[in-house]
N, C-alpha and C positions, 0 to 999 in steps of 0.2 A: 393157558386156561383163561375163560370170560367172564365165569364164572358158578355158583355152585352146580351147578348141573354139571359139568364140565369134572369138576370133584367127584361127585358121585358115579360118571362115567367111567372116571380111572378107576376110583376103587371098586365098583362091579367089574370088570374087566378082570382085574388082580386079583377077588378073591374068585373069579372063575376058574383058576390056574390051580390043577391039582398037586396038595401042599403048601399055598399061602394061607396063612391060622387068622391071621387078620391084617387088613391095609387101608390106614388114616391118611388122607391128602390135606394138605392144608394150601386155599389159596393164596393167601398174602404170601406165603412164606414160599408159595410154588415146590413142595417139598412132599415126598410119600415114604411116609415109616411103613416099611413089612417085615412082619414075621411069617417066616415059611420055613420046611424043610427041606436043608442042602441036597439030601439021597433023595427026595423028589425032583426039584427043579434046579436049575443055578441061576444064576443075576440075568446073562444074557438073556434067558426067556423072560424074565419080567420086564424087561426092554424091550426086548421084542414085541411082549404084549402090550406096552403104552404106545409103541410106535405104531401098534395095529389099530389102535382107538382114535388112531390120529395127532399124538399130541408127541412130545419130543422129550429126550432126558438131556442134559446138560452135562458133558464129558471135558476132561484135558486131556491134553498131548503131553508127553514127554519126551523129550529128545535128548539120548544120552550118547556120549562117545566112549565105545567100551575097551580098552585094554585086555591084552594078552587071549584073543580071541586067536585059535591057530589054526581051525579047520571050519569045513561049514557043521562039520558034528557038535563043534562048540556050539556056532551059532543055535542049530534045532535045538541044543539043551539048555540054553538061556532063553530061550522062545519057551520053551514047557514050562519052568521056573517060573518065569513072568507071569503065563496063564495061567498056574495053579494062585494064586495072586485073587483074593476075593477082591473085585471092583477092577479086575484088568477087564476090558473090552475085548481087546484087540493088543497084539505085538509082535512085531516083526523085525529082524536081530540080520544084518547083513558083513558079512566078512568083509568082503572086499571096499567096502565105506567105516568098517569098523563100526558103526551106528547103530541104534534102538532106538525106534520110536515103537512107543505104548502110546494105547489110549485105554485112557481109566477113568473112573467116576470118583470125583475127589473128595465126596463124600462119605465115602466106603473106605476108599486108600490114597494114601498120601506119595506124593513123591520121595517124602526120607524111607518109608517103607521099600517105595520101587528099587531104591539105590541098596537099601541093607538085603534086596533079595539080590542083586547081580552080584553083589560082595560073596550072599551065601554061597554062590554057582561058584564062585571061585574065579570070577573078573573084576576089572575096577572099572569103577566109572568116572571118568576125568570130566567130562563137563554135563550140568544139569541145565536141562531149555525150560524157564518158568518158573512162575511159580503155584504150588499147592493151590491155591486156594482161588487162583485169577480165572477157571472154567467157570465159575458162579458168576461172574463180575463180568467176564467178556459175554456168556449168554445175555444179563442181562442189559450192557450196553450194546449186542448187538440190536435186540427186543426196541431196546429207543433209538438207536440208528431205524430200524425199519419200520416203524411207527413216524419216523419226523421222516422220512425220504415219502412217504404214502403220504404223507399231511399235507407237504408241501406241493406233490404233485397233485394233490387233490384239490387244492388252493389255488394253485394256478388253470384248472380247467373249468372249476367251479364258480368262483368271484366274475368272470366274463359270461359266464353262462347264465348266471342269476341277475345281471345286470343289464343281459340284454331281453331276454324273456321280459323283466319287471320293464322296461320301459319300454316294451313293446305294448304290454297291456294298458300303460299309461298315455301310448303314444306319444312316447319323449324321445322317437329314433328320427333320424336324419331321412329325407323324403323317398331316398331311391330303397330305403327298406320295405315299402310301403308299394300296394298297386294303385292305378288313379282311384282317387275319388269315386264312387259311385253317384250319379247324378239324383236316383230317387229316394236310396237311403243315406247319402252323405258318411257313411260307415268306413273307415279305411282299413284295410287286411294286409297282413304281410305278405311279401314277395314268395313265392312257392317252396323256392329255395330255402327260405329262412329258419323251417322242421328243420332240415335237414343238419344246419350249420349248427341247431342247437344238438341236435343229436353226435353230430361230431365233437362237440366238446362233450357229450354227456358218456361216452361211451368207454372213450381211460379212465373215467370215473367210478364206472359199473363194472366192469371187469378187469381193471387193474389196480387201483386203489383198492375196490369191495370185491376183488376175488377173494380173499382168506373166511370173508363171510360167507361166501357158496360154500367153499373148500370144507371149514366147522360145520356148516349143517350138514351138506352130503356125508359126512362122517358121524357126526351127531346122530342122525338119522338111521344109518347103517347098523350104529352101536344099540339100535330102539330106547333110544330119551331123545328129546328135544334139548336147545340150546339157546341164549341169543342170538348167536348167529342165526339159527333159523328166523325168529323174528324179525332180524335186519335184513336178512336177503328175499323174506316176502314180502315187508312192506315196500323195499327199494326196488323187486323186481316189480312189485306189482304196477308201482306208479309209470314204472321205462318201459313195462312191456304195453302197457296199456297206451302211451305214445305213440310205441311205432306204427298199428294200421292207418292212426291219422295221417302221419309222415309217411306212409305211403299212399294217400289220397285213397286209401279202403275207407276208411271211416269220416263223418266229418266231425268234429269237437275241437277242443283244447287241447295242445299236449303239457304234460307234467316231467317232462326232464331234469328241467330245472331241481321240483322235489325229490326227484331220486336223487339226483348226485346231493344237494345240500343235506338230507339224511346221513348218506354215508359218510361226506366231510366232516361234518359238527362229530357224528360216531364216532369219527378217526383222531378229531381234535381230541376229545374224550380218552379216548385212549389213550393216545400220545404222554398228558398228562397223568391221569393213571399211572402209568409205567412209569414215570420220573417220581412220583409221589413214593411209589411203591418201592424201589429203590432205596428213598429215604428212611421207609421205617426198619431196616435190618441195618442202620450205621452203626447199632451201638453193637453187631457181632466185627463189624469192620474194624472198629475202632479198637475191639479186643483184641484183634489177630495182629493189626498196626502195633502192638506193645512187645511184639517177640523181638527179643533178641536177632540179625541175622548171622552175627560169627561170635565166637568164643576164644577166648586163649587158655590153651588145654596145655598139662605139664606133662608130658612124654618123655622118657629116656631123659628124664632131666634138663631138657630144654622145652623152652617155651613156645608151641605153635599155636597160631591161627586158623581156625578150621570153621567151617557151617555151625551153625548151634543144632542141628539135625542131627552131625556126627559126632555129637559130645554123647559118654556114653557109664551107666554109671560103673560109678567108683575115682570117675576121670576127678585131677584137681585141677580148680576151675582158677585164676586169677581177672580179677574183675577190679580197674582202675579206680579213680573220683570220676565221675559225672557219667559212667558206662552202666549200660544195663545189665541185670544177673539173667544169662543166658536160659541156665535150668534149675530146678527147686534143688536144693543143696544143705549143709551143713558146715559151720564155720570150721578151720581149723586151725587161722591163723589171721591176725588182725583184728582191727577195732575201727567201725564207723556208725555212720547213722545212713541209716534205708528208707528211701522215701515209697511207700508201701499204697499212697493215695489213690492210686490206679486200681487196683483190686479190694483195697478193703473201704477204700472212703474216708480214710485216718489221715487228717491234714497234718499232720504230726511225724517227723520223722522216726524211726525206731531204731534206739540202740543195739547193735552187734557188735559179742564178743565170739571169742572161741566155743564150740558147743550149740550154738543160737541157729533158729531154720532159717533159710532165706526159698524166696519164693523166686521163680522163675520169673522175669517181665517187667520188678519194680528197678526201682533206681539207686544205685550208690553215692551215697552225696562226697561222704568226706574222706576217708580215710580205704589203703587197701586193703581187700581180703582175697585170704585166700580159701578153698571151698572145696569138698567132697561133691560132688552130685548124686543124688539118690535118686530122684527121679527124670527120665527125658520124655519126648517125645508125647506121646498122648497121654502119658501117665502125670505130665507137670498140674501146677495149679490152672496154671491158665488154661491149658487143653480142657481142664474135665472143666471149666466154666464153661468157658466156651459152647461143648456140648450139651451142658446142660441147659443154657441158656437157648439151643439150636432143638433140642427136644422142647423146652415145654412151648415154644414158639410155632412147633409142628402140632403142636395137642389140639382138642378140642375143648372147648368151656361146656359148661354142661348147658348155659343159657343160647348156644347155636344151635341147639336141635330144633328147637321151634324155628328158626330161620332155616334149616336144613327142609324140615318136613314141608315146607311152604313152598320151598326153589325145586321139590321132588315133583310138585303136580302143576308149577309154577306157568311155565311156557304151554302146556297144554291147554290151560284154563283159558290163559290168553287169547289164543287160537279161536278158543271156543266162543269169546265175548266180541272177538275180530268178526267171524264169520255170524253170529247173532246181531251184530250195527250193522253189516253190511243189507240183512232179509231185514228189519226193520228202515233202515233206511228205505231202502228198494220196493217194500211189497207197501208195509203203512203207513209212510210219511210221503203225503201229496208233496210237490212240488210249489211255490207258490209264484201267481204272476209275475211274468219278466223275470224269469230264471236264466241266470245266465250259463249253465250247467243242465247237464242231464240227470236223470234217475239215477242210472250207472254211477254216472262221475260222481255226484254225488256222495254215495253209497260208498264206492270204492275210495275217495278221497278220506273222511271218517273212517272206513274200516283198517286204511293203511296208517291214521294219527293212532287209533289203540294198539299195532302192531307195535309201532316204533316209541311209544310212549312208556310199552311197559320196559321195568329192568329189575331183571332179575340178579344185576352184578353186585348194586348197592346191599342187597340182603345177603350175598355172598363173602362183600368182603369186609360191614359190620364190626363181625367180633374179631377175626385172625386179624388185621390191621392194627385193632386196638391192643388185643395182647402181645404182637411181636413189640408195638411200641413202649408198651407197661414193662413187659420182661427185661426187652434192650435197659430200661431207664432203671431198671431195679439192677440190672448189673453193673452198672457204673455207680451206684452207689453203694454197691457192696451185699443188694440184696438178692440173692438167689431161688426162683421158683422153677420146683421140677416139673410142672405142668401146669395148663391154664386152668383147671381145677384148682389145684393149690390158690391161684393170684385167684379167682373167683371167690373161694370160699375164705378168704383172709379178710375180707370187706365186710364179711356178715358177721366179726367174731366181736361175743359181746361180755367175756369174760374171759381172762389172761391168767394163767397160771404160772408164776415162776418158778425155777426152781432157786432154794437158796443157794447153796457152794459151788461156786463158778459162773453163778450167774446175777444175782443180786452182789452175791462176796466177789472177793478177788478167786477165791479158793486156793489162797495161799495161807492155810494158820499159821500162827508161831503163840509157843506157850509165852503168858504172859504174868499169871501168879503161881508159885506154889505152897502148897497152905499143908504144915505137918500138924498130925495131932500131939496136941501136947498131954505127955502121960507117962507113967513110968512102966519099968520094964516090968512084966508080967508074966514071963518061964524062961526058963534056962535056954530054950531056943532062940528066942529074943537076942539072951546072951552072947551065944555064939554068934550070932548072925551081927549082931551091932556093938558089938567089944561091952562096955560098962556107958553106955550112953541112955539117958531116961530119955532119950526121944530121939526120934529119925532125922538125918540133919538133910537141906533141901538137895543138895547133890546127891545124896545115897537114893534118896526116894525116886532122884530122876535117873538114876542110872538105872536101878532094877525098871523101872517102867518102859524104860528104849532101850533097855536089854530085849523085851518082850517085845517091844514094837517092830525090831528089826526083821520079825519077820512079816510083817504087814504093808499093804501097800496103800492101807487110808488114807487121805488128806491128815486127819488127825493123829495117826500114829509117825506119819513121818516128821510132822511139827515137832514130837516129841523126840524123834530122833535126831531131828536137825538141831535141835537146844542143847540136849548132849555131846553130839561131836563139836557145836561152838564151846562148848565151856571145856572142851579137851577131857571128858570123864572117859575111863574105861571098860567098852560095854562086851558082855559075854556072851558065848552063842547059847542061844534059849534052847530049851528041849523038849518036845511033847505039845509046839503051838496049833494053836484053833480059836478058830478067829467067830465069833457069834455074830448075823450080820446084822447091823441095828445098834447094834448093845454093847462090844467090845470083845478084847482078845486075853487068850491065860496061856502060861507057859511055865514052866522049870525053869528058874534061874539060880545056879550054885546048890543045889538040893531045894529051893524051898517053891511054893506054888505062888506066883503071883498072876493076881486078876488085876486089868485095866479096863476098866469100862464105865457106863453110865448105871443112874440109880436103879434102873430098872434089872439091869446086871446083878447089882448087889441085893436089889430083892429078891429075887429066882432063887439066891444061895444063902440067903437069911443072914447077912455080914452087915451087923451094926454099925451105924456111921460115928457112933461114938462122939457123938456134940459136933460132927460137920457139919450137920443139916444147914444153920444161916449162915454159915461162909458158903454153899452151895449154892442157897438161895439169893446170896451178895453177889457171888459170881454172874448167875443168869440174871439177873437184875439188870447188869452191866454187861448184856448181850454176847458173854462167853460161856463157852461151853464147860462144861465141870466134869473131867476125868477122875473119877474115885480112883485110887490105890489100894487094894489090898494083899499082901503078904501072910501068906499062912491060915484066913480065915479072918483075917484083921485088917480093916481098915487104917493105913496107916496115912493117909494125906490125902490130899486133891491136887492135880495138875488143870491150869487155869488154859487154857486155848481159845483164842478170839481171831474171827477170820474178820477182815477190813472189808469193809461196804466199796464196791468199785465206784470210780469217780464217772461221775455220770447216769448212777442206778436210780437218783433222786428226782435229777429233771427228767429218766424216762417215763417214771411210775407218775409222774406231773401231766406228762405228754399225755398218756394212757388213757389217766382220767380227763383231759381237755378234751379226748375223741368220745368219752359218753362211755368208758370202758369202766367195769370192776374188775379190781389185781389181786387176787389169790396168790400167800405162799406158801409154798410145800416144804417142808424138810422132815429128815429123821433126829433134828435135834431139839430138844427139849421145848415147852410149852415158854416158859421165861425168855429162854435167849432167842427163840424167834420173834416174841413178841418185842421186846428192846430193837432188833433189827429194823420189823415194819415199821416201829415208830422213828425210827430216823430218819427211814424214803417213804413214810405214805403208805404201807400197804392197806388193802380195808380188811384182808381176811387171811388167818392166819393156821394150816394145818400143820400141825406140828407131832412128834413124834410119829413120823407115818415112815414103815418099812420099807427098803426097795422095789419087795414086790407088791408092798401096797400103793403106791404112786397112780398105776393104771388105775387101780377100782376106785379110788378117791377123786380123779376125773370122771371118770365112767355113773359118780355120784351129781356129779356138778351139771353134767350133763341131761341127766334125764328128771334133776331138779330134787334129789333126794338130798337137803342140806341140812337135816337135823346135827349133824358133828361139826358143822362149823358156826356152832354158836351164834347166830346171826339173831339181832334184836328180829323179835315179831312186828315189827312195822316194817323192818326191811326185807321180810322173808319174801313178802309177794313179789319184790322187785326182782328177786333176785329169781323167781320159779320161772320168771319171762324169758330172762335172758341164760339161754340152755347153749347157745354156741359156744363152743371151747376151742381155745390155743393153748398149749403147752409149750413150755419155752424150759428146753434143756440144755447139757451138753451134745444131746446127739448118740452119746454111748451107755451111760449106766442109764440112761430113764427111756432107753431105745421102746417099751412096752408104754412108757406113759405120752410118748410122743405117737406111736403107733395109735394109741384110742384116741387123743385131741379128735378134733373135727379139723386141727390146722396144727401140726407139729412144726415149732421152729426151731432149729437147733444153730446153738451157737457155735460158729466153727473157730479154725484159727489161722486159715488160709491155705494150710498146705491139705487139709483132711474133709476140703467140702464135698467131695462124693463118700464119704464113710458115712455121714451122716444117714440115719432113718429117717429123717422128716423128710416131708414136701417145701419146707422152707430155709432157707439156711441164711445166716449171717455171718460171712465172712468175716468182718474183724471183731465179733465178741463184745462191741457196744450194745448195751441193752437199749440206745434208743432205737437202734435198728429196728426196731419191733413195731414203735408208733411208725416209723415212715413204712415199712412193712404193710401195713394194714392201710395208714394214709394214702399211700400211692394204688392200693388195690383197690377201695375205694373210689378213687379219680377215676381208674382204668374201668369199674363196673359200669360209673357214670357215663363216663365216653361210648361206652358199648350198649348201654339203654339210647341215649342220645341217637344214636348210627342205628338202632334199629327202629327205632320209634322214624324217624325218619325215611327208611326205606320202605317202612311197611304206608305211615300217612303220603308218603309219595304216591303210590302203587296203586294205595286204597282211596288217594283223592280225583288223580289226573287221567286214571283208567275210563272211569264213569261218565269223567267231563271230554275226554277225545270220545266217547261211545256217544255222547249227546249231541258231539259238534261242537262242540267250543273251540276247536284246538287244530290250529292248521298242522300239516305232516311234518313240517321244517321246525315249527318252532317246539310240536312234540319231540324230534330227536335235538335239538340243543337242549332241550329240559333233562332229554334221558343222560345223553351224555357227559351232562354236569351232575348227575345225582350219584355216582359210584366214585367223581373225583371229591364232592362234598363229604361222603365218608371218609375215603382217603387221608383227607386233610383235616378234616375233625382230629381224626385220629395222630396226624400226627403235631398235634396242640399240646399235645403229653409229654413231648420232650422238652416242651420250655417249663412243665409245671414242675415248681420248686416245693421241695418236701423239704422243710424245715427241720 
């Protein structure tokens, strides 16, 4: 592909095809997402139908050696097996070589795939030819092999050809070039022959260097849109054919060879470079795939083998040395080291593993052995679904490309139309003026051939996909994950941040830190029984019946409670009749009597006096923890004190935030006091507190359309705040799944093994909250680069057009302009990989 035109050719093509629902090409990335229906069509005919548009898909080979094949009935039935194989091509399975070779699209299907279906069939397969992933890579260095073999030869016919031409018209050629002197115009003319010898170099230039330009348009053409190609092979026939009746002494004039072939050469140059550029902005999926593991040591029958990390399989235990890679995503079950994790999540910092602990598929073991369950292989690991996701939003479009779309749709026509418009102005209304050294024609046709070759339509083509393969690649290496170029588009506009608090400002790890009983005497016989002859509840009774109740809850705060009890060794009883209220807390039967654990709003609903806790409540939230009342019976009998720890690093993000011109909103459902104590430790400016689960979405959904009467905001800062309506939500991904779904920009914070669970468009792999300013910093840089590259293609187009129509602009030095203007993109774009996000 040349460009957008070329895009929009496949994708008309493919939704022609009855059953394709919808189909996005992307140039840079040279990639086509379809959804269609399988009981309509299958893969080969949408192959078929790109191949009919003229354009190519990019397949591997697989060459396998199969085992226990015994007849050729085996062979046809590993041949059906293979073909039922979404993305087999082609395969052919012979007895008497033992051999398979497939051809597959390695997009679709992978080689460990191909190998787990010959296993299904009931063969092995002893040797695998390749690898996965080298059909993308071999297309597209064959693309620069056949781009620099056309370069070169176009350089070698070209450089003599322009050298001799130009000093033929300066008369700097040796004398036998030349016929005598003419005695009454003293005028010298080249030898007869000398057309011709240019035409001899000119002509591997025109049809074998610039055949794929005839080849694109006649196809272009056929498909009804235009292309650059057609551009390049009317300007460049125009100039060669317009030559030849001279060189054949039909005509008398100038010939123009010279500017056909150096058109096409600079084009070719152009390109050349192009494709090497283009290449460079998908390293950072190369560089993912570069991190796999290639073998594993799997524990079988109790000895230890060596196998593919393809054929590791879960349940398998994995052993994995000091300084060896962890083959697939797993769980500890034996050992202790530290994991260097910096490859996926951006964490310079090694991570402690014990027994129990995830391990991710791809990072590094530094110190110590483990040994490992695998739970997940194959496309299901961490890296796979990066990988992918980083290979989707790379195929996406931005929503700021349509306008370059819409432009490259009527692009080449218009052209055409402004080509043939210089050509009848040149020709019919502009005299000639004295001592012309050119005709009317030539003239005419010389100009009409510089706006042919002038326009380009590639630069508006490859604009934005360049810029976001290169944004996305650079967000995955630092751990930031966008599911589409939407997402990285609209992350740069966001001009209010929403946190949430527990897991994401906190660690989301509580641990009770006071308990405060009421002091009082006993008060009925119930009492009695329940607490021997005690005037008041001692701290362990109060915390065993509360994480008696807890144990059936799965809160961050009720397991705190729980986790205090089984440290202090108390003995907790199975609760009876639990119901858990969501916001407010949990009640239950413990030993006959009714106990509530919950916040104050709990014990107002049931009219349960707090009995003079009020200011140890209030001292509590004060001191940014949260205050669990206890009640027994109807009676408030203490508070349990729980403080969740502010994450290291929650401070300089919220710092970050506001350096980029952001205000940071926090959400929780816990109390007005202790959220307030939290903001003021990291900076927050605004602070929503007791807000329900399911109220999270419509308290966004507030911030957004500028309704901030409940967030107390001085009136001098209301108006500030009515402007800036863009919203990000920054969750775990799971419980605020609704409040990430209404953001304008949901980012959720992952933990490396679970970034496809995630609902948002945005994901941060290792759960630092500064991830969020680079998040938006880098989206930022990559809009900028994408303004940049259009602003550019479009003032190219809309300066150089007017000025080849006027004659400024000779045909040669229009195609070196054109041809450098789609590698100036290219390379703008890929300036995004050295920009460092702090």
């Amino acid at each position: 592909m040349t460009c957008a035109n070329c895009v929009a050719t496949i994708e008309r093509n493919l939704k022609k095809l009855d059953g394709v629902q919808t189909a996005a090409v992307n140039l840079s990335s040279e990639r086509a997402t379809v959804n269609f229906d399988p009981s309509l069509l299958g893969l080969g005919e949408l192959v078929a139908r790109v191949e009919r548009a003229g354009y190519g898909v990019a397949s591997g080979e697989a060459d396998l050696i199969i085992k226990r094949l015994a007849d050729d009935n085996d062979a046809r039935r590993l041949e059906k097996s293979l073909l039922k194989l979404e993305g087999v091509l082609e395969a052919s399975v012979s007895v008497a070589t033992e051999r398979a070779r497939v051809r597959y699209i390695p997009t679709v299907v992978s080689q460990a795939e191909i190998r787990r279906a010959v296993s299904g069939s009931g063969f092995e397969a002893l040797e695998l030819g390749g690898e996965a992933e080298d059909a993308k890579a071999k297309a597209r260095a064959a693309e620069i092999r056949q781009q620099k073999h056309l370069l070169v030869t176009g350089i070698l016919f070209t450089v003599p050809l322009f050298l001799l031409s130009m000093s033929r018209d300066f008369g700097l050629l040796p004398a036998f070039f030349y016929l005598p002197v003419q005695a009454m115009s003293g005028m010298r003319e080249a030898q007869w022959w000398f057309n011709w010898l240019l035409l001899a170099l000119a002509l591997p230039v025109q049809f074998y260097v610039g055949w794929q330009y005839y080849v694109g348009a006649y196809k272009a053409l056929r498909n009804g849109s235009a292309n650059m190609d057609v551009l390049i092979a009317m300007g460049a026939s125009a100039a060669f054919f317009y030559s030849l009746p001279i060189t054949f002494g039909l005509l008398a004039g100038h010939v123009y060879f010279e500017t056909a072939a150096v058109i096409i050469t600079l084009i070719k140059l152009g390109k050349f470079l192009e494709a090497r550029a283009k290449g460079r902005t998908s390293e950072a999926i190369k560089k993912l795939m570069a991190l796999r593991a290639k073998t594993a040591r799997v524990v079988r029958d109790g000895a230890e083998l060596e196998v593919p990390a393809d054929e590791v399989k879960v349940g398998d235990v994995v052993v994995v040395h000091p300084g060896e890679k962890i083959p697939v995503d797993g769980v500890v079950v034996d050992g202790r080291s530290a994991v260097d994790e910096s490859m996926l999540t951006g964490e310079s910092l090694p991570v402690e593993k014990k027994p129990g602990d995830p391990l991710i598929g791809a990072t590094l073991n530094k110190l110590g052995l483990l040994k490992f369950e695998a739970t997940k292989v194959g496309k299901e690991t961490a890296l796979a679904q990066i990988v992918r996701l980083v290979e989707e939003a790379q195929g996406s479009k931005a929503p700021i490309q349509k306008l370059a779309d819409q432009v490259s749709a009527i692009f080449v026509p218009v052209v055409i139309l402004i080509a043939a418009l210089t050509f009848a102005i040149w020709y019919f209304f502009v005299p000639l003026p004295v001592n012309a050294d050119v005709s009317l024609f030539t003239r005419a046709l010389i100009n009409m051939v510089a706006v042919l070759v002038i326009a380009c339509p590639c630069a508006m083509g490859l604009a934005t996909p360049t810029a976001v393969m290169v944004g996305s690649g650079k967000g995955a290496e630092m751990g930031i994950l966008f599911r589409s170029s939407e997402a990285l588009e609209r992350a740069g506009k966001v001009s209010i941040v929403v946190l949430d608090k527990t897991g994401t400002v906190t660690k989301g790890q509580p641990a009770v830190t006071d308990i405060v009983i009421r002091e009082s005497r006993v008060e009925s016989s119930q009492d009695q029984s329940l607490f021997s002859n005690l005037y008041s509840l001692t701290a362990d009774e109060l915390l065993r019946l509360a994480a008696s109740v807890e144990k059936g809850s799965e809160h961050p705060l009720g397991e705190a409670i729980w986790a205090e009890a089984t440290t202090r060794g108390l003995l907790l009883v199975e609760p009876s009749g639990f119901k858990a209220e969501a916001g407010n807390g949990v009640e239950a039967e413990v030993e006959g009597h009714a106990v509530v654990v919950g916040n104050m709003r709990m014990m107002d609903a049931r009219h349960y006096p707090l009995n003079g806790l009020e200011k140890e409540v209030e001292r509590l939230q004060s001191e940014a923890k949260t205050a669990m009342l206890v009640a027994v019976d109807g009676q408030v009998r203490g508070v349990i004190a729980v403080a969740d720890t502010v994450k290291d690093g929650s401070k300089e993000a919220i710092a970050e935030l506001h350096r980029l011109g952001l205000k940071v909103v926090m959400i929780t459902g816990d109390n007005q006091k202790t959220a307030e104590a939290i903001a003021k430790q990291v900076g927050i400016d605004v602070v929503l507190a007791e807000v329900l689960p399911e109220g999270k979405a419509s308290e966004v959904k507030k911030l957004q359309v500028g309704k901030l009467e409940s967030l107390q905001i001085e009136p001098s800062n209301l108006q500030t705040f009515k402007l800036l309506n863009v919203v990000a939500m920054v969750g775990d991904g799971v419980n605020d799944a609704p409040a990430l779904a209404q953001a304008d920009v949901g980012i959720a914070i992952g933990t490396g093994t679970d970034v496809a669970m995630a609902a948002a468009p945005v994901t941060l792999i290792s759960g630092d909250l500064r991830g969020v300013a680079r998040a938006i910093s880098l989206s930022r840089r990559t809009m900028r680069t994408i303004k940049q590259n259009l602003f550019w293609a479009f003032f190219y187009n809309v300066v150089l057009i007017p000025a080849a129509a006027m004659g400024l602009l000779n045909p040669m030095l229009a195609a070196g302009a054109m041809a450098f203007s789609s590698v100036f993109v290219v390379s703008n774009s890929l300036r995004l990989k050295s920009y460092r996000v702090e």
